[in-house]
C-alpha positions in Angstrom: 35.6 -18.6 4.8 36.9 -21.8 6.4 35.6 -24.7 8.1 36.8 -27.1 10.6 40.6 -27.6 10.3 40.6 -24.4 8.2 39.3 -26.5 5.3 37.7 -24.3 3.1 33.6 -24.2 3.3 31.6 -25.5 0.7 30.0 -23.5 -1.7 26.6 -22.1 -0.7 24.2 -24.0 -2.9 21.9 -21.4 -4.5 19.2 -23.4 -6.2 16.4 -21.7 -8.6 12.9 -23.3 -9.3 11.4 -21.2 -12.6 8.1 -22.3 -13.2 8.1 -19.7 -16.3 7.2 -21.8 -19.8 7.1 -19.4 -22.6 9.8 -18.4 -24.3 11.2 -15.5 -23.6 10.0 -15.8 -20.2 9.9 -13.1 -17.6 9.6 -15.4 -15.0 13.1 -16.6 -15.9 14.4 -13.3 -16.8 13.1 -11.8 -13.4 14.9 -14.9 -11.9 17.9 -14.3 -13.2 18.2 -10.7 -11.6 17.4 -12.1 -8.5 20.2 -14.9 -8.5 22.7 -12.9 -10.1 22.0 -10.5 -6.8 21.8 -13.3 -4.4 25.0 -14.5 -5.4 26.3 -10.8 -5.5 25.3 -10.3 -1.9 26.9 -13.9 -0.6 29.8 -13.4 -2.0 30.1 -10.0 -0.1 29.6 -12.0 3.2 32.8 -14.2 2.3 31.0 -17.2 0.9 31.7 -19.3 -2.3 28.5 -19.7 -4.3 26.9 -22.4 -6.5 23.8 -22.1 -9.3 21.6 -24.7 -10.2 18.4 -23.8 -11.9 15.3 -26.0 -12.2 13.3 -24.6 -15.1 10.0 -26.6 -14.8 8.8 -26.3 -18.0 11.0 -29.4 -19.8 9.4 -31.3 -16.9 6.5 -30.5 -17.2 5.2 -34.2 -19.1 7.7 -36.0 -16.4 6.0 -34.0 -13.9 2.3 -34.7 -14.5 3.6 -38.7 -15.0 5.0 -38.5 -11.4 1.7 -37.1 -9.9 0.0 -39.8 -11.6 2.4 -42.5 -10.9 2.8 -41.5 -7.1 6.6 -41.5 -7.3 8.9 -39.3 -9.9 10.9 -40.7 -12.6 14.5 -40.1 -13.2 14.2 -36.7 -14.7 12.1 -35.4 -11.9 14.2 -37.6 -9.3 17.2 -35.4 -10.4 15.6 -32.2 -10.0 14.1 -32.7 -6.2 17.8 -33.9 -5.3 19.3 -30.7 -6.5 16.6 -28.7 -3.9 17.9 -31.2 -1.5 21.4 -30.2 -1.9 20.1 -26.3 -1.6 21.5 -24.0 1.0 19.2 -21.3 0.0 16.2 -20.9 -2.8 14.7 -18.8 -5.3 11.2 -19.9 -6.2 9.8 -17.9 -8.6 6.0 -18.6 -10.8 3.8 -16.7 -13.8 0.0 -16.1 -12.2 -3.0 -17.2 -14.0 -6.2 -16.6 -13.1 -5.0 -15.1 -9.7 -3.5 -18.2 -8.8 0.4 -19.7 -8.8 1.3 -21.8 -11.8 -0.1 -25.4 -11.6 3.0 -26.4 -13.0 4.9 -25.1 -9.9 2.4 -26.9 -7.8 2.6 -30.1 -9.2 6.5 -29.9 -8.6 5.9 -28.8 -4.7 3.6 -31.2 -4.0 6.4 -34.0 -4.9 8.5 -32.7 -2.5 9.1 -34.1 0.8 7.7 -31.9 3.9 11.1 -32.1 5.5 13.3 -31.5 2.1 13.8 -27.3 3.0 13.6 -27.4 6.9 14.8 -23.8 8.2 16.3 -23.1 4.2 16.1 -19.5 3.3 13.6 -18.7 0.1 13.0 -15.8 -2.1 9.7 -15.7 -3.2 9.2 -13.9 -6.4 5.7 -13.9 -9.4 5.8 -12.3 -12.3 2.1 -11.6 -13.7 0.5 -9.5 -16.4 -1.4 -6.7 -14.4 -0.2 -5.4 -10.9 -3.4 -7.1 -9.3 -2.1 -10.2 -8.9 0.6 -8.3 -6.6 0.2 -10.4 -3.6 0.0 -14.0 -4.7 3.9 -14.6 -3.3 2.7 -13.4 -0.2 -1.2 -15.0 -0.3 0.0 -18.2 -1.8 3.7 -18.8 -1.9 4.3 -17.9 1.7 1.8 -19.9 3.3 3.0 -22.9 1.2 6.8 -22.6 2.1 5.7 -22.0 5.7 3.8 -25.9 5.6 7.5 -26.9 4.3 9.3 -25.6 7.2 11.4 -23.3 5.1 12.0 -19.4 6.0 10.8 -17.2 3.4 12.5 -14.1 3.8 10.5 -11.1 4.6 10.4 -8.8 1.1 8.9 -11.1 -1.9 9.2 -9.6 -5.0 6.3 -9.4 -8.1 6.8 -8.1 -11.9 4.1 -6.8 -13.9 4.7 -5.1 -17.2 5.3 -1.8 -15.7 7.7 -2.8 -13.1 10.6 -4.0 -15.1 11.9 -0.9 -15.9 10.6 0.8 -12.3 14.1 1.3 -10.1 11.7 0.4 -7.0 11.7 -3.7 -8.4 15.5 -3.6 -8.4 15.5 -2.1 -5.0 13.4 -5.0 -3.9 15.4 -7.5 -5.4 18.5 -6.2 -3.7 16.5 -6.1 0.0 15.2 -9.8 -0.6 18.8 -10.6 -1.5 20.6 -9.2 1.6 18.1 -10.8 3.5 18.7 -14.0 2.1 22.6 -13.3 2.4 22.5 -12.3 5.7 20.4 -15.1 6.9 22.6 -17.4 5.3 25.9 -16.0 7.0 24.1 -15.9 10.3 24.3 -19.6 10.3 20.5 -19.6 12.0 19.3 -22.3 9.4 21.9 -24.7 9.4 21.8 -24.4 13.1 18.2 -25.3 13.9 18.3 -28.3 11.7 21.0 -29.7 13.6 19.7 -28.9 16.6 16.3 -29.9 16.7 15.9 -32.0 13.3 14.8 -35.2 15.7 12.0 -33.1 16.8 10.4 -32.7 13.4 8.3 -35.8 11.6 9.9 -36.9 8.7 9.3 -39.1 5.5 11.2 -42.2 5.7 13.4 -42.4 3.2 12.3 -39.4 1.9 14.6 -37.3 0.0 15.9 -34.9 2.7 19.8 -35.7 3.5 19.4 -36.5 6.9 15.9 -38.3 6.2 15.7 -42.0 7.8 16.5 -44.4 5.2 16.7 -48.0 7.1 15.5 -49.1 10.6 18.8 -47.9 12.1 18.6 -44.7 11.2 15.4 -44.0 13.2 15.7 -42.3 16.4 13.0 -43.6 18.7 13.7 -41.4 21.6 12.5 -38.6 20.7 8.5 -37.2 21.6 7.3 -38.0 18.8 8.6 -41.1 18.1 7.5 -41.9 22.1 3.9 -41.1 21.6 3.8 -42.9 18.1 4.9 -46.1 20.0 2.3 -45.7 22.7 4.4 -44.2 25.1 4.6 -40.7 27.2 6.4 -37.2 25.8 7.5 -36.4 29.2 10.1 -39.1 30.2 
Protein backbone atom coordinates (compact mmCIF):
# COMPACT_ATOMS: atom_id res chain seq x y z
CA UNK A 1 0.00 0.00 0.00
CA UNK A 2 0.92 3.64 -0.54
CA UNK A 3 0.32 6.82 1.04
CA UNK A 4 0.12 10.35 -0.08
CA UNK A 5 2.57 10.95 -2.92
CA UNK A 6 2.65 7.17 -3.38
CA UNK A 7 5.08 7.13 -0.36
CA UNK A 8 4.81 3.88 1.03
CA UNK A 9 2.51 3.49 4.32
CA UNK A 10 3.94 2.90 7.56
CA UNK A 11 3.98 -0.29 9.07
CA UNK A 12 0.86 -1.27 11.07
CA UNK A 13 2.05 -1.23 14.63
CA UNK A 14 0.81 -4.47 16.19
CA UNK A 15 1.60 -4.10 19.83
CA UNK A 16 1.15 -7.12 22.49
CA UNK A 17 0.52 -6.56 26.28
CA UNK A 18 1.19 -10.32 28.04
CA UNK A 19 0.44 -10.11 31.50
CA UNK A 20 1.54 -13.98 31.68
CA UNK A 21 4.59 -14.34 34.56
CA UNK A 22 5.50 -17.96 34.81
CA UNK A 23 7.65 -19.47 32.82
CA UNK A 24 6.68 -21.20 30.26
CA UNK A 25 3.68 -19.18 30.13
CA UNK A 26 0.55 -19.92 28.23
CA UNK A 27 -0.54 -16.56 28.32
CA UNK A 28 2.51 -15.78 26.19
CA UNK A 29 2.35 -18.86 24.10
CA UNK A 30 -1.46 -18.34 23.44
CA UNK A 31 -0.20 -14.69 22.51
CA UNK A 32 1.98 -15.64 20.21
CA UNK A 33 -0.58 -17.62 17.98
CA UNK A 34 -2.65 -14.77 18.08
CA UNK A 35 0.02 -12.23 16.71
CA UNK A 36 1.63 -14.50 14.50
CA UNK A 37 -2.20 -14.65 12.83
CA UNK A 38 -2.85 -11.03 13.15
CA UNK A 39 0.11 -10.27 11.29
CA UNK A 40 -0.75 -13.20 8.92
CA UNK A 41 -4.16 -11.62 8.18
CA UNK A 42 -2.70 -7.86 7.66
CA UNK A 43 -0.29 -8.70 5.55
CA UNK A 44 -3.09 -10.43 3.29
CA UNK A 45 -4.88 -6.94 3.17
CA UNK A 46 -1.58 -5.31 1.66
CA UNK A 47 -0.16 -3.88 4.85
CA UNK A 48 3.45 -3.94 6.29
CA UNK A 49 3.47 -5.04 9.89
CA UNK A 50 5.38 -4.30 13.12
CA UNK A 51 5.66 -6.39 16.65
CA UNK A 52 6.31 -5.06 19.85
CA UNK A 53 5.54 -7.08 22.83
CA UNK A 54 5.07 -5.77 26.46
CA UNK A 55 5.51 -8.76 28.67
CA UNK A 56 4.42 -7.31 32.11
CA UNK A 57 6.03 -9.51 34.26
CA UNK A 58 9.84 -7.78 34.18
CA UNK A 59 7.81 -4.73 35.20
CA UNK A 60 6.10 -5.88 37.39
CA UNK A 61 8.41 -4.07 40.59
CA UNK A 62 8.57 -0.78 38.13
CA UNK A 63 4.99 -1.19 37.87
CA UNK A 64 3.74 -1.36 41.56
CA UNK A 65 6.60 1.78 42.09
CA UNK A 66 4.63 3.79 39.55
CA UNK A 67 1.18 3.20 41.17
CA UNK A 68 2.73 4.21 44.31
CA UNK A 69 4.64 7.10 42.98
CA UNK A 70 1.63 8.43 40.83
CA UNK A 71 3.72 8.77 37.74
CA UNK A 72 5.89 5.73 35.90
CA UNK A 73 9.54 5.57 35.78
CA UNK A 74 11.57 5.12 32.79
CA UNK A 75 11.06 1.47 32.30
CA UNK A 76 7.35 1.77 32.54
CA UNK A 77 7.51 5.19 30.55
CA UNK A 78 8.84 3.14 27.65
CA UNK A 79 6.37 0.60 27.60
CA UNK A 80 2.98 3.00 27.63
CA UNK A 81 4.84 4.86 24.60
CA UNK A 82 5.04 1.77 22.63
CA UNK A 83 0.93 1.30 23.15
CA UNK A 84 0.88 4.85 22.07
CA UNK A 85 2.61 4.12 18.94
CA UNK A 86 -0.03 1.04 18.40
CA UNK A 87 -2.17 0.74 15.42
CA UNK A 88 -3.82 -2.26 16.71
CA UNK A 89 -3.52 -4.49 20.20
CA UNK A 90 -3.44 -7.75 21.61
CA UNK A 91 -4.13 -7.81 25.30
CA UNK A 92 -4.03 -10.90 26.64
CA UNK A 93 -4.07 -11.98 30.97
CA UNK A 94 -3.87 -15.47 33.23
CA UNK A 95 -7.31 -15.48 35.65
CA UNK A 96 -7.06 -15.88 39.34
CA UNK A 97 -9.63 -16.26 41.41
CA UNK A 98 -12.12 -15.38 38.58
CA UNK A 99 -10.67 -12.16 38.14
CA UNK A 100 -7.97 -10.55 35.33
CA UNK A 101 -4.42 -10.49 36.54
CA UNK A 102 -3.68 -7.62 39.01
CA UNK A 103 -0.60 -7.13 37.25
CA UNK A 104 -2.44 -6.30 34.05
CA UNK A 105 -4.52 -3.89 36.02
CA UNK A 106 -1.89 -2.05 37.54
CA UNK A 107 -0.45 -1.45 33.92
CA UNK A 108 -4.07 -0.19 32.55
CA UNK A 109 -4.75 1.87 35.09
CA UNK A 110 -1.43 4.01 34.20
CA UNK A 111 -2.64 4.53 31.00
CA UNK A 112 -4.13 7.59 29.78
CA UNK A 113 -8.06 7.40 28.90
CA UNK A 114 -7.32 8.81 25.54
CA UNK A 115 -4.06 6.60 24.74
CA UNK A 116 -6.25 3.78 22.43
CA UNK A 117 -9.14 5.99 21.08
CA UNK A 118 -11.07 3.94 18.29
CA UNK A 119 -7.62 1.28 18.24
CA UNK A 120 -8.75 -2.19 17.42
CA UNK A 121 -8.03 -4.92 20.49
CA UNK A 122 -7.96 -8.59 20.70
CA UNK A 123 -8.97 -9.61 23.87
CA UNK A 124 -7.65 -13.01 24.88
CA UNK A 125 -7.26 -15.09 28.91
CA UNK A 126 -5.86 -17.96 29.38
CA UNK A 127 -7.02 -19.79 32.77
CA UNK A 128 -6.88 -23.18 34.32
CA UNK A 129 -10.53 -24.56 34.21
CA UNK A 130 -13.01 -23.48 31.36
CA UNK A 131 -15.09 -21.51 34.05
CA UNK A 132 -13.42 -18.61 34.00
CA UNK A 133 -14.43 -18.63 30.07
CA UNK A 134 -15.97 -15.19 30.13
CA UNK A 135 -13.65 -12.93 32.03
CA UNK A 136 -12.38 -11.24 28.45
CA UNK A 137 -15.86 -10.61 27.82
CA UNK A 138 -17.10 -9.72 31.74
CA UNK A 139 -13.98 -7.81 32.49
CA UNK A 140 -11.64 -7.04 29.61
CA UNK A 141 -14.41 -5.66 27.33
CA UNK A 142 -15.97 -3.38 29.62
CA UNK A 143 -12.52 -1.97 30.55
CA UNK A 144 -11.28 -1.30 26.93
CA UNK A 145 -14.73 0.14 26.23
CA UNK A 146 -13.96 3.03 29.35
CA UNK A 147 -10.67 3.52 27.07
CA UNK A 148 -12.44 4.23 23.99
CA UNK A 149 -10.82 1.46 22.13
CA UNK A 150 -12.83 -1.15 19.83
CA UNK A 151 -12.56 -4.59 20.96
CA UNK A 152 -13.31 -6.66 18.29
CA UNK A 153 -16.25 -8.96 18.51
CA UNK A 154 -14.80 -12.79 19.09
CA UNK A 155 -12.37 -12.76 22.32
CA UNK A 156 -10.55 -15.69 22.70
CA UNK A 157 -9.93 -17.93 26.21
CA UNK A 158 -7.51 -21.13 26.78
CA UNK A 159 -7.99 -23.63 29.39
CA UNK A 160 -5.98 -26.77 29.43
CA UNK A 161 -8.27 -28.54 27.11
CA UNK A 162 -8.42 -26.01 24.50
CA UNK A 163 -4.98 -25.89 23.23
CA UNK A 164 -5.04 -28.74 21.30
CA UNK A 165 -9.06 -28.21 20.37
CA UNK A 166 -9.07 -26.99 16.47
CA UNK A 167 -12.22 -24.77 17.64
CA UNK A 168 -9.37 -22.16 19.63
CA UNK A 169 -7.45 -21.86 16.44
CA UNK A 170 -10.59 -21.14 14.53
CA UNK A 171 -11.18 -18.37 16.98
CA UNK A 172 -8.04 -17.00 16.81
CA UNK A 173 -8.14 -16.77 13.10
CA UNK A 174 -11.96 -14.91 13.28
CA UNK A 175 -10.63 -12.43 16.03
CA UNK A 176 -7.66 -11.94 13.59
CA UNK A 177 -9.61 -11.05 10.40
CA UNK A 178 -11.65 -8.99 12.36
CA UNK A 179 -8.89 -7.10 13.57
CA UNK A 180 -7.29 -7.06 9.94
CA UNK A 181 -10.27 -6.05 8.43
CA UNK A 182 -10.98 -3.23 10.74
CA UNK A 183 -7.73 -2.09 10.35
CA UNK A 184 -7.78 -1.89 6.44
CA UNK A 185 -11.20 -0.26 6.61
CA UNK A 186 -9.51 2.77 7.87
CA UNK A 187 -12.73 3.32 10.46
CA UNK A 188 -10.23 3.88 13.38
CA UNK A 189 -7.85 6.18 12.14
CA UNK A 190 -10.74 7.97 10.71
CA UNK A 191 -12.79 8.82 13.76
CA UNK A 192 -9.82 10.00 15.62
CA UNK A 193 -9.12 12.48 13.17
CA UNK A 194 -12.37 13.38 12.81
CA UNK A 195 -13.76 13.95 16.05
CA UNK A 196 -10.62 13.72 18.48
CA UNK A 197 -11.50 17.58 19.67
CA UNK A 198 -14.69 16.15 20.79
CA UNK A 199 -13.23 13.70 23.28
CA UNK A 200 -11.61 15.01 26.97
CA UNK A 201 -8.21 14.41 27.07
CA UNK A 202 -5.21 14.37 29.62
CA UNK A 203 -3.05 17.20 29.11
CA UNK A 204 0.03 16.17 28.27
CA UNK A 205 -0.93 12.87 28.62
CA UNK A 206 0.80 10.28 26.58
CA UNK A 207 -1.60 10.00 23.61
CA UNK A 208 0.25 11.54 20.32
CA UNK A 209 -2.14 14.12 19.64
CA UNK A 210 -2.62 14.81 23.54
CA UNK A 211 -2.30 18.75 24.46
CA UNK A 212 1.12 19.30 25.63
CA UNK A 213 1.37 23.35 26.15
CA UNK A 214 -1.37 26.06 26.22
CA UNK A 215 -1.17 26.29 22.43
CA UNK A 216 -2.06 23.08 21.74
CA UNK A 217 -5.46 23.33 23.38
CA UNK A 218 -8.40 23.82 21.35
CA UNK A 219 -10.95 25.85 23.21
CA UNK A 220 -13.66 25.81 20.63
CA UNK A 221 -14.83 22.89 20.99
CA UNK A 222 -18.24 21.89 23.51
CA UNK A 223 -16.43 20.77 25.93
CA UNK A 224 -13.89 23.05 26.18
CA UNK A 225 -17.03 25.90 25.88
CA UNK A 226 -18.91 24.54 28.82
CA UNK A 227 -15.68 24.00 30.96
CA UNK A 228 -15.01 27.80 30.50
CA UNK A 229 -18.51 28.77 31.49
CA UNK A 230 -19.86 29.13 28.21
CA UNK A 231 -22.83 27.47 25.94
CA UNK A 232 -22.33 24.01 23.68
CA UNK A 233 -24.64 25.41 21.21
CA UNK A 234 -22.83 28.42 19.59
Amino acid sequence: MTGPFNTPAAPVRLVVINAGVSDPSSTRMLVDRIAQQSLDRLSATGHATSLAIIDLAPLAVDIAKAIVAGFPGEKVQAAIDTLARADAVIAATPVYKAGMSGLFKSFIDLVDNDLLIAKPVILAATAGTARHAMVADEQLRPLFAFLRAVPVPTSIFAAPEDWGAPELGKRIDRAATELAQFVASGVGRAITNAAWDGYQHQFAGNAPKAERAAADVNFDTDLMRLATGGSSVE
